[in-house]
C-alpha positions as CSV (number, residue, x, y, z in Angstrom):
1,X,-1.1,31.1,-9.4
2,X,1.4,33.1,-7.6
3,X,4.3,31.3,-5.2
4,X,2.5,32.0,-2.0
5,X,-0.8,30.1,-3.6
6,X,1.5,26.9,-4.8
7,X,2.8,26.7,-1.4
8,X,-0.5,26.8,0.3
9,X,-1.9,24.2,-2.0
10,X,1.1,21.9,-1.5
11,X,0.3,22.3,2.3
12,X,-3.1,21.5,1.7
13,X,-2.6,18.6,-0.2
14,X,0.2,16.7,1.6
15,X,-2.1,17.7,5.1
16,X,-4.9,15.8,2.9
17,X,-2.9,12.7,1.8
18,X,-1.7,12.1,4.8
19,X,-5.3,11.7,6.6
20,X,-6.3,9.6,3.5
21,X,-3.2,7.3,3.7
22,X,-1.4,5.0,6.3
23,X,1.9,3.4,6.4
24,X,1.8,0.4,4.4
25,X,-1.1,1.3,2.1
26,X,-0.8,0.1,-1.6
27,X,-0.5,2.7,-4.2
28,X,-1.9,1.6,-7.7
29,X,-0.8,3.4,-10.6
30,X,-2.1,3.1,-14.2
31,X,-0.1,4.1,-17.2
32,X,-2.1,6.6,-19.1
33,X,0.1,7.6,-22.1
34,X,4.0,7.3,-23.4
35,X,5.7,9.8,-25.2
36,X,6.5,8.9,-29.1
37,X,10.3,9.3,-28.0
38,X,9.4,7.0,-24.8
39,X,11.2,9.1,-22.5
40,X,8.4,10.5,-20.6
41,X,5.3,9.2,-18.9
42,X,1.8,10.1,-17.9
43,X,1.1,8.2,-14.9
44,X,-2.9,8.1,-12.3
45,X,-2.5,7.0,-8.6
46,X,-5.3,5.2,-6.5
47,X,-5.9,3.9,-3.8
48,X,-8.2,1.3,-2.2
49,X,-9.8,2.5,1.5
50,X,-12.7,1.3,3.2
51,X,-13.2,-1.2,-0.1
52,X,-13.6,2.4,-1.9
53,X,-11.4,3.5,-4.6
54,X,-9.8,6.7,-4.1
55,X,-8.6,8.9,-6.5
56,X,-5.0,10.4,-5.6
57,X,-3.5,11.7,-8.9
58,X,-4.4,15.8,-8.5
59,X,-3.8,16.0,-4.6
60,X,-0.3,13.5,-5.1
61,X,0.7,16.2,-8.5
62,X,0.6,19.1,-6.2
63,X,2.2,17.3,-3.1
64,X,5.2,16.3,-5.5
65,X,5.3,19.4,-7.0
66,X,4.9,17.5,-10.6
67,X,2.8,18.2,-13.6
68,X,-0.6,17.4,-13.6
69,X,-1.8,16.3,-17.1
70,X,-6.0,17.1,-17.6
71,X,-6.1,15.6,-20.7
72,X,-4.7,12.4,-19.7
73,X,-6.2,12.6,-16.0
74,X,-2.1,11.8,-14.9
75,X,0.9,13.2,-13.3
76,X,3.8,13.6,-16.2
77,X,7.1,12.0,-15.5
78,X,10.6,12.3,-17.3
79,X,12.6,9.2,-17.9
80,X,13.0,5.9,-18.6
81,X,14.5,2.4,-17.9
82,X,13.3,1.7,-14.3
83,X,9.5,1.6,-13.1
84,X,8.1,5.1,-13.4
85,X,5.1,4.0,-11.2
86,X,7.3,2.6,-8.0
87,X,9.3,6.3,-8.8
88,X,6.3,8.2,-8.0
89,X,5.1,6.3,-4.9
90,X,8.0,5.8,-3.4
91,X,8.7,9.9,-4.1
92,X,4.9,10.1,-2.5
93,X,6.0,8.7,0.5
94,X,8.8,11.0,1.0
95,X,6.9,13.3,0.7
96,X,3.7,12.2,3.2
97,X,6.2,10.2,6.0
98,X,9.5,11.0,7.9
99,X,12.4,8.9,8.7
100,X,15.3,7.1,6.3
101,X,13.1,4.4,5.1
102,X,10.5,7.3,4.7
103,X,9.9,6.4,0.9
104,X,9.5,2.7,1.3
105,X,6.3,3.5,3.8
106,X,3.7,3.1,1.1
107,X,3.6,-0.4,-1.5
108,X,3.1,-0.2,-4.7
109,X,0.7,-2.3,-7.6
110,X,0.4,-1.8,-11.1
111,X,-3.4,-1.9,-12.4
């Protein structure tokens, strides 16, 4: 996929997210694997709308620029010691909203 391709589908994608989600939603996250060394993570994302259950983990991986991991049906994330799955929501809402507080826009839930 060429540079011009990645940038159109990051467009896309945050244009997408942000119709599907509103300040204040809840973000769940399910841990889908650990690395044997622990220091990286593979991590889905939902969320609940209309009492449906929306998958976000492919459109939120090419937002975020981050990995998206087929096998595991995750986005991979490096590190370790804090909560990976507040990491990625709160970086998903800096990425979908505006503003200083722009990554606290969107709660977060384990599942």
């Amino acid at each position: 996929m060429s540079a011009s391709e990645k940038k159109e589908r990051k467009a896309e994608s945050i244009t997408r997210l942000q119709g599907l989600l509103s300040s204040g939603d809840t973000i769940y996250t399910i841990l889908r694997h650990v690395s044997a060394s622990g220091m990286s993570r593979t991590i889905a994302m939902y969320a609940v709308k209309d009492g449906r259950l929306i998958r976000l983990t492919g459109l939120a991986a090419f937002a975020m620029d981050r990995t998206f991991d087929a096998k595991r049906d995750g986005i991979k994330i490096a590190g370790c010691g804090m909560d990976m799955g507040f990491s990625l929501v709160y970086d998903l809402a800096s990425t979908l909203f505006s503003g200083d507080r722009a990554g606290y826009e969107l709660k977060h839930d384990w599942l």
